[in-house]
N, C-alpha and C positions, 0 to 999 in steps of 0.2 A: 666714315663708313666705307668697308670695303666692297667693290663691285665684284662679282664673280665673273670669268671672263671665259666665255665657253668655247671652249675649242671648235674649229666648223667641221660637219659630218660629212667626209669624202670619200670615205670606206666604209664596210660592215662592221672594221675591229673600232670604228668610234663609238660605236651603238652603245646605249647602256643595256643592251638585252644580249649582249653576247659575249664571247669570252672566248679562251682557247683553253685546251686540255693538257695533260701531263705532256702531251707527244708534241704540241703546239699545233692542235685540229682546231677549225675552227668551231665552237659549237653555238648554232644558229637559234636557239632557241631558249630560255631556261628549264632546266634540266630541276624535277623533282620537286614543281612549282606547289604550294598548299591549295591554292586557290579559293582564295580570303574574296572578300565584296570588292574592296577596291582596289580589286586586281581589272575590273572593269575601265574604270577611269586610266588605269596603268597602260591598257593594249590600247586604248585609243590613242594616247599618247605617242608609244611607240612609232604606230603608224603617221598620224597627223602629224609630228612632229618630228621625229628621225630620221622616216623614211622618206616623206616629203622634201627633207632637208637637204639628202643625198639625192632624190630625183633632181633636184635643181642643179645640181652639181652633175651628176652622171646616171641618167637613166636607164642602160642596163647593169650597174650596179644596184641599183635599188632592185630590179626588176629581181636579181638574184637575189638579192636580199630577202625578197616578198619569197621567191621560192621555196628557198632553204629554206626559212623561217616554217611556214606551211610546212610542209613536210616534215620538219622537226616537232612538232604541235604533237602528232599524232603516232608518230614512229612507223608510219609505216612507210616502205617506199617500195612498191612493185608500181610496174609502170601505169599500172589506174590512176594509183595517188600523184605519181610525177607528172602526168598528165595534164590531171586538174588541178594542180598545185602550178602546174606551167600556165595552163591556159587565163588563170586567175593574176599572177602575175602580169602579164601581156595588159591584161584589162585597165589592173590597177597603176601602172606604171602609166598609160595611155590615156588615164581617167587623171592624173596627178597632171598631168602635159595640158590636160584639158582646162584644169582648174585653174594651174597658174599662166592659162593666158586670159583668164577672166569668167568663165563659165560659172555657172551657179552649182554650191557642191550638190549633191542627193542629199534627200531625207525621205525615208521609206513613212509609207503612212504607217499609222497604227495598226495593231495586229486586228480591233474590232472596226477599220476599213474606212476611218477618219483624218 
């Protein structure tokens, strides 16, 4: 049986969510996504597992990773969006810090307050 043998996440260009362009841009997001059901299970991944991979490794690389990323989602970038796309970063980069020194992750209650 062959093991697959994953390369470890130390950059954004590890990501499976991202890519570079004809020019060699990075581009931080996928680009002209269908967005299928288990594109759900797919972004948790990313984050839980990529980006957490690289916080461990270097946390203001992630932290722009969370940025970019955000801001790529949506396409916009006037400085509202970079804003809260920054500020959400700082969080989560800070919330990932938190986690792997033992902290218990969040789980939002239900939407009907259970």
């Amino acid at each position: 049986m062959n093991a697959v043998i994953k390369a470890p996440i130390v950059c954004r260009d590890d990501f499976t969510f991202t890519s570079r362009d004809d020019c060699g841009r990075m581009v931080n997001w996928p680009r002209n996504n269908p967005g299928v059901a288990a594109d759900w299970e797919k972004g948790i991944a990313f984050f839980d597992s990529e980006i957490a991979e690289l916080a461990a490794n270097d946390e203001t690389a992630a932290y722009e990773a969370i940025r970019f990323a955000i801001a790529g989602m949506g396409g916009r970038t006037t400085n509202l969006e970079l804003g809260f796309a920054d500020a959400v970063a700082r969080a989560a980069a800070l919330g990932l810090r938190v986690v792997r020194n033992g902290a218990e992750r969040f789980t939002p209650k239900d939407f009907d307050g259970e």
